[in-house]
C-alpha positions in Angstrom: 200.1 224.8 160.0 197.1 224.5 157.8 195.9 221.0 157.9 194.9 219.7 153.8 191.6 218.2 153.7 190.5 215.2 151.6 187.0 215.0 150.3 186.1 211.0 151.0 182.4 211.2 149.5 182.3 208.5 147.4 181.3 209.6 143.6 177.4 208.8 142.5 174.9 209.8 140.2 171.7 211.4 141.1 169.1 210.1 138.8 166.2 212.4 138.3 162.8 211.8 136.2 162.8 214.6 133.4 160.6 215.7 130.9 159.7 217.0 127.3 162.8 216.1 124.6 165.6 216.1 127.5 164.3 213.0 129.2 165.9 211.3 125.7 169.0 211.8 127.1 170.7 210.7 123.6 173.8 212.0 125.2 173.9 209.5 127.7 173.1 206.6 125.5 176.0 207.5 123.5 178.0 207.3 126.5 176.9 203.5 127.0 177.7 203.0 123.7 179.8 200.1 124.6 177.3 198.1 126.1 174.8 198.6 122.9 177.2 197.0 120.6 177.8 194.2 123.6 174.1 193.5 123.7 173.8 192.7 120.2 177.0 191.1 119.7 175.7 188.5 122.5 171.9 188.3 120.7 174.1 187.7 118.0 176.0 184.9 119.1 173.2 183.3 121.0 170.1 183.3 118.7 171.2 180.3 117.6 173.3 178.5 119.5 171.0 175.6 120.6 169.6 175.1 116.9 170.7 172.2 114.7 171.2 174.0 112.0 172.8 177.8 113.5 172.7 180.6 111.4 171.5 178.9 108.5 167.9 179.9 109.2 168.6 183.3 108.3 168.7 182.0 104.7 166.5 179.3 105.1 163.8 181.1 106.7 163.4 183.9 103.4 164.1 180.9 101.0 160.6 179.1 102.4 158.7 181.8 102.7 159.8 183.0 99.1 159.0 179.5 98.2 155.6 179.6 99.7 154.9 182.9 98.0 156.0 181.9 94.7 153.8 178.8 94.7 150.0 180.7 96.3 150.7 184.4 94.8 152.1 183.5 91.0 151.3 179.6 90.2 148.0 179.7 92.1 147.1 183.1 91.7 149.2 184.2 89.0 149.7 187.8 90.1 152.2 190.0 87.9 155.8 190.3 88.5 156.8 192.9 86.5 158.7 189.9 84.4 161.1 189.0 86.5 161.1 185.3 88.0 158.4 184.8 90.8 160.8 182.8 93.4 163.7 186.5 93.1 161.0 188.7 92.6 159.6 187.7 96.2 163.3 187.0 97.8 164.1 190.4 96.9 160.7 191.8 98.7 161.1 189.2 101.5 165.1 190.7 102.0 163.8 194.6 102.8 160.8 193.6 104.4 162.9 190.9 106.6 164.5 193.7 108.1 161.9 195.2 109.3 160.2 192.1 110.6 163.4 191.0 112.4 163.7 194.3 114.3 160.1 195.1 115.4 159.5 191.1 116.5 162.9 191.0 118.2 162.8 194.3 120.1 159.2 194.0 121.7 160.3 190.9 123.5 163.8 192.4 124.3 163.2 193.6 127.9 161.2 190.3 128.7 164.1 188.2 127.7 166.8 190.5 129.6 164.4 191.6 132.5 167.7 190.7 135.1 169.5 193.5 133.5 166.5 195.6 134.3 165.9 195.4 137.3 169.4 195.2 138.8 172.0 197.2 136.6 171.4 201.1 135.6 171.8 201.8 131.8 169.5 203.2 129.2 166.9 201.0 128.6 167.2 201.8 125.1 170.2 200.3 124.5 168.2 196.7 125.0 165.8 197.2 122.1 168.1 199.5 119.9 170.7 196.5 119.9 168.4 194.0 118.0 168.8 196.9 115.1 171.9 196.1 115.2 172.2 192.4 115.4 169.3 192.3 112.4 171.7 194.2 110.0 174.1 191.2 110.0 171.3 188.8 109.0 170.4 191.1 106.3 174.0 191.1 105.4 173.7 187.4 104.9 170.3 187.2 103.1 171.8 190.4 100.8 174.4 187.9 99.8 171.6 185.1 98.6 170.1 187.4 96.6 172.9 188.4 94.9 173.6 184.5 94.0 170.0 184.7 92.6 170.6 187.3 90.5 173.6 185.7 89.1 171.6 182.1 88.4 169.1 184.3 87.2 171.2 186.6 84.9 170.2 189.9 86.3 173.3 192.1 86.6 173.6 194.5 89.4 173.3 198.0 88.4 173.8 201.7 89.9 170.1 201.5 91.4 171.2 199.3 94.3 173.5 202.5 96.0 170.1 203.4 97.0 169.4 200.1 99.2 171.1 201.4 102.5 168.8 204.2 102.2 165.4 202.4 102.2 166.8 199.4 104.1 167.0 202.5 107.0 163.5 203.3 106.5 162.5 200.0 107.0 164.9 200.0 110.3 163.3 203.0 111.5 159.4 201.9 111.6 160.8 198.4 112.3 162.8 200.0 115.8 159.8 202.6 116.6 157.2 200.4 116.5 159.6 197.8 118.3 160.2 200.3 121.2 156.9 200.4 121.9 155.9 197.2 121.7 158.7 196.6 123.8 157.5 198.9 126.8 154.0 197.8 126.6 155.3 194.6 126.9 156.3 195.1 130.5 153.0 195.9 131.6 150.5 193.5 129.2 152.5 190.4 128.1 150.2 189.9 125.5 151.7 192.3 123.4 154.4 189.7 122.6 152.0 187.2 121.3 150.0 190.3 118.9 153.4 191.5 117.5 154.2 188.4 115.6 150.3 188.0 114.4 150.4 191.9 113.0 153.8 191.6 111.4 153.0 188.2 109.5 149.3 190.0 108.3 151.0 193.1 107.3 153.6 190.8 105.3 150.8 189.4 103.2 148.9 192.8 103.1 152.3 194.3 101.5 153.5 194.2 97.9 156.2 191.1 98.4 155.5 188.6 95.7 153.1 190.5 93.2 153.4 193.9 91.2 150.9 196.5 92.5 149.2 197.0 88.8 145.6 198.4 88.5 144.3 195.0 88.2 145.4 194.1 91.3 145.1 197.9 93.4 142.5 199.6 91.8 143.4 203.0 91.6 140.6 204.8 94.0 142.0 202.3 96.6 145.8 202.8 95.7 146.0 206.5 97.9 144.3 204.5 100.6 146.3 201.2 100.5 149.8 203.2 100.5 149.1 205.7 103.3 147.5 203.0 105.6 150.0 200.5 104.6 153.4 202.8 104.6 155.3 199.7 103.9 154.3 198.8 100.4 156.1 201.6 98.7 158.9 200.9 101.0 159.4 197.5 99.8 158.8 198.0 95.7 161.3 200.9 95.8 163.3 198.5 97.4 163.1 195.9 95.2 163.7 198.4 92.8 166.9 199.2 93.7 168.0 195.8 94.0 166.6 194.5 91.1 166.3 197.6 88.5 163.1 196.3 87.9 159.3 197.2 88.5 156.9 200.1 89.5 157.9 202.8 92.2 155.2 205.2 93.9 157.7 208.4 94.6 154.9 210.4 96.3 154.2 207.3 98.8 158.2 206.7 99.2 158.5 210.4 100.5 155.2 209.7 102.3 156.8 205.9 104.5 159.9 207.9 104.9 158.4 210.5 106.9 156.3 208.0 108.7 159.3 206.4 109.1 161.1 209.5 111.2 157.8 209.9 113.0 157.4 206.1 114.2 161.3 205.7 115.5 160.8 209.2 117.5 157.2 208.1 118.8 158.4 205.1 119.6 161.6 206.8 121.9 159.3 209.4 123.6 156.9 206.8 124.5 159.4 203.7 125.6 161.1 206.8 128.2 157.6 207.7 129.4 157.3 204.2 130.1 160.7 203.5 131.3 160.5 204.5 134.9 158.2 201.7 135.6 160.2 199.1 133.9 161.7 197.7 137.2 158.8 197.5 139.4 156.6 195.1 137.1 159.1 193.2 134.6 
């Protein structure tokens, strides 16, 4: 009688180092889906768990600042607006360009803060960073709903402009999450990185079109080509005050222009944070 034979190896998974676009491995990453959307639902419920005042700084935070803005840009200064109130004009700049602050900051200390994941469990890497994405869409969720209270104290009506929103807020996600990823990886190696981040993000805020109008008196127009393409976020944030408010100037050519940089940063940002990767455990 033929005896039946039962295969006892164990099951495992060979990992290999692999190169050009296949060492992405977006397949995979969608496989560990689950643990993406757990990652940020913890950061979510954590950020703020040991302040006094919880989630409330995601509105007071772009309040302050829109405060502050209002008070050195258009009191002090008295930059344009376009006409619309100082204190919304700059909330509704602060509210696309908080987005992109939240996820580059957040993300490029992300492997720091989880470095036991790291270096014991076997995930993709990129779900740490990628999660923060996520978790900084619910804060702009909230903020989103300030400004619509604004608007309404205000008496500016919402119009069919603001269907574009999602689409700029993703721009603003994708340089926010490229240049995140690798800030993130470099982090790993040179902890100063997470101390530059911060510094860069809060000069590029004041270096961007947030609480003043972009007229010739203020750009002059030989440095306008050179301010836009070195800055990609300015035309990012007046189209998206734009859409939000239905009010104010919007550079098309320079829009097309930050949404290709846009692409270009997230998939740099990838490429480079999976070049890194392999290293990740041996010096977090």
């Amino acid at each position: 009688m033929d005896t039946l034979t039962v295969d006892t190896r164990k099951p495992h998974l060979v990992i290999r180092p692999a190169k050009g676009w296949a060492s992405l491995d977006l397949g995979e990453l969608w496989h560990f889906r689950d643990v993406l959307f757990t990652l940020a639902g913890r950061d979510i419920k954590l950020r703020y768990r040991q302040t006094a005042l919880g989630i409330a700084w995601v509105v007071l935070q772009p309040l302050l600042l829109s405060g502050i803005f209002t008070l050195v840009f258009s009191i002090f200064s008295k930059l344009p607006t376009s006409g619309v109130p100082p204190f919304l004009f700059s909330f509704a700049g602060l509210l696309g360009y908080g987005a992109f602050n939240s996820t580059v900051t957040k993300s490029s200390a992300s492997l720091i803060g989880n470095s036991q994941l790291v270096s014991k469990v076997y995930f993709p890497r990129l779900a740490i960073p990628l999660s923060t994405a996520i978790s900084c869409i619910l804060d702009f969720g909230v903020s989103f709903v300030v400004v619509l209270v604004l608007m309404a104290l205000y008496r500016y009506v919402p119009n069919e402009r603001m269907l574009l929103m999602p689409v700029f807020l993703l721009f603003f996600l994708l340089i926010g999450s490229g240049l995140g990823l690798l800030a993130a990886a470099m982090t790993v190696r040179y902890r100063d990185v997470q101390y530059i981040v911060p510094t860069m993000v809060t000069a590029a805020q004041f270096l961007s079109p947030i609480a003043y109008e972009l007229t010739p008196k203020v750009c002059p127009p030989w440095l306008l080509p050179w301010y836009m393409i070195l800055n990609p976020l300015a035309a990012l944030v007046e189209a998206f005050r734009w859409a939000v408010l239905g009010t104010g100037t919007v550079h098309w050519a320079y829009v097309g222009y930050s949404a290709g940089f846009s692409v270009v940063a997230f998939v740099f940002g990838m490429v480079m944070f999976k070049r890194m990767e392999r290293q990740f455990a041996d010096v977090i």
